[in-house]
TIVEX-850349 format. One record per residue (C-alpha): x, y, z; residue number from 1; residue in one letter. Coordinates in steps of 0.05 Angstrom, whole numbers. Example, Ala and Ser with C-alpha at 12.3 -4.5 7.8 and 13.67 -1.06 7.14 Angstrom:
// residues 2
<rec><east>246</east><north>-90</north><up>156</up><seq>1</seq><type>a</type></rec>
<rec><east>273</east><north>-21</north><up>143</up><seq>2</seq><type>s</type></rec>
// end
This chain:
// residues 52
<rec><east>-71</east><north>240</north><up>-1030</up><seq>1</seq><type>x</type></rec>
<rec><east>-91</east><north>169</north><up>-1055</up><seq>2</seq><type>x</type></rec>
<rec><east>-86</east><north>195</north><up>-1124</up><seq>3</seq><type>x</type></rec>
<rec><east>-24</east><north>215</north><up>-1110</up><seq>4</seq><type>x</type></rec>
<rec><east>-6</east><north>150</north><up>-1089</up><seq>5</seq><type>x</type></rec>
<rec><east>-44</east><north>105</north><up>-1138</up><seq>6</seq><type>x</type></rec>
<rec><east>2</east><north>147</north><up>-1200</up><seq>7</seq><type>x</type></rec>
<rec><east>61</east><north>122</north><up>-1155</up><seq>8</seq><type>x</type></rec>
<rec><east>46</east><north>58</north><up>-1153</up><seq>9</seq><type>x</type></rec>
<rec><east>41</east><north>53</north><up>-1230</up><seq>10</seq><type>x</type></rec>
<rec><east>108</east><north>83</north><up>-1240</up><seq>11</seq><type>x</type></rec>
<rec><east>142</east><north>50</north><up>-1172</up><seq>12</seq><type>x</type></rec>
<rec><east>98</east><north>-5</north><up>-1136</up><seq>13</seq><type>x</type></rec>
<rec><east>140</east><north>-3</north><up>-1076</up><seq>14</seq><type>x</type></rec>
<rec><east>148</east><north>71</north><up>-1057</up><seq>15</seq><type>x</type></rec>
<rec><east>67</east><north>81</north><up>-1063</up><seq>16</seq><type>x</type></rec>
<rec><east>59</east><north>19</north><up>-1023</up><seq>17</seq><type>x</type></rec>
<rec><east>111</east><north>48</north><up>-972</up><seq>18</seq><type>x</type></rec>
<rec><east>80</east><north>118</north><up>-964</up><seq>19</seq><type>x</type></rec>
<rec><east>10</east><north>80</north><up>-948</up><seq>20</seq><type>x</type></rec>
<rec><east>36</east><north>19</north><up>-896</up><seq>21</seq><type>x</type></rec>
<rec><east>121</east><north>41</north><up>-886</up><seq>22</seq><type>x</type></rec>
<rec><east>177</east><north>-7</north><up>-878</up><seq>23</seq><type>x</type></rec>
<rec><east>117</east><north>-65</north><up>-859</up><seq>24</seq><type>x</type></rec>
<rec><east>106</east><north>-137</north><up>-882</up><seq>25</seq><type>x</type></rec>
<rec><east>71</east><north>-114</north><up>-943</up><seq>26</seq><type>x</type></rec>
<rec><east>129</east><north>-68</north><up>-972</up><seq>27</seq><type>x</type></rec>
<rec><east>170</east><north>-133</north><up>-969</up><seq>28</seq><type>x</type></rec>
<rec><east>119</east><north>-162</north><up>-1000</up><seq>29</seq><type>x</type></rec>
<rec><east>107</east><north>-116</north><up>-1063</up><seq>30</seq><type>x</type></rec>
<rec><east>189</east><north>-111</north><up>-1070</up><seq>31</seq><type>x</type></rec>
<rec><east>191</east><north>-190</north><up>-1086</up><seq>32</seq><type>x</type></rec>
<rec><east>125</east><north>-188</north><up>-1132</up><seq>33</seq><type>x</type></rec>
<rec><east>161</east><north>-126</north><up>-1168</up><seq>34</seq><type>x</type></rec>
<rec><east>221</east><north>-166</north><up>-1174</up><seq>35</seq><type>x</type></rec>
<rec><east>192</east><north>-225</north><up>-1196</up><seq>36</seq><type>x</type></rec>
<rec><east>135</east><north>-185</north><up>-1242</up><seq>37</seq><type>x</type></rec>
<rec><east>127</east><north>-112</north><up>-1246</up><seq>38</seq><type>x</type></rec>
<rec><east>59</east><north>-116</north><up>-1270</up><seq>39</seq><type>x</type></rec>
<rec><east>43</east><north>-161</north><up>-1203</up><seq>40</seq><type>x</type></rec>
<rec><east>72</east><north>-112</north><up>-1164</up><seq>41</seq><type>x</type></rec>
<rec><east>32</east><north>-61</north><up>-1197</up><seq>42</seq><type>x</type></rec>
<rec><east>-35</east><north>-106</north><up>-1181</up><seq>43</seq><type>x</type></rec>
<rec><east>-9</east><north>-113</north><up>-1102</up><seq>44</seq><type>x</type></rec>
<rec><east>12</east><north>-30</north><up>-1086</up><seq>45</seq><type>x</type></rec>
<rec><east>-62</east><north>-10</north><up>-1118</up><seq>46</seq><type>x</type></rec>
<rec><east>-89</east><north>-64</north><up>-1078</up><seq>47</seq><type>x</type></rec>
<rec><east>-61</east><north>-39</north><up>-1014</up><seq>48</seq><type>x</type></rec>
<rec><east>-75</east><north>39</north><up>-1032</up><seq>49</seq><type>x</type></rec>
<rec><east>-139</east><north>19</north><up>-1044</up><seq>50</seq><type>x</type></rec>
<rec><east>-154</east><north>-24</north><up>-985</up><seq>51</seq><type>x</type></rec>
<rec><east>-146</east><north>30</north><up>-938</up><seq>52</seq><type>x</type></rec>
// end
């Protein structure tokens, strides 16, 4: 399933990072970065996936 969610997080940072944590802190968080920077938002949501 990470797979899954790593290729998600490459196409939409902010739906991988909400199947992994939901509507917490860090979704927030990776829709600003992906506002400000996709590629940043990119760098959090495989950070997350991966942290878990």
């Amino acid at each position: 399933m990470d797979v899954v969610r790593i290729i998600l997080a490459i196409l939409l940072p902010p739906l991988g990072v909400f199947l992994q944590v939901g509507l917490g802190l860090h979704f927030w968080i990776n829709i600003l970065l992906t506002l400000l920077g996709y590629i940043p938002g990119i760098i959090h949501a495989i950070w997350i996936i991966a942290k878990k």
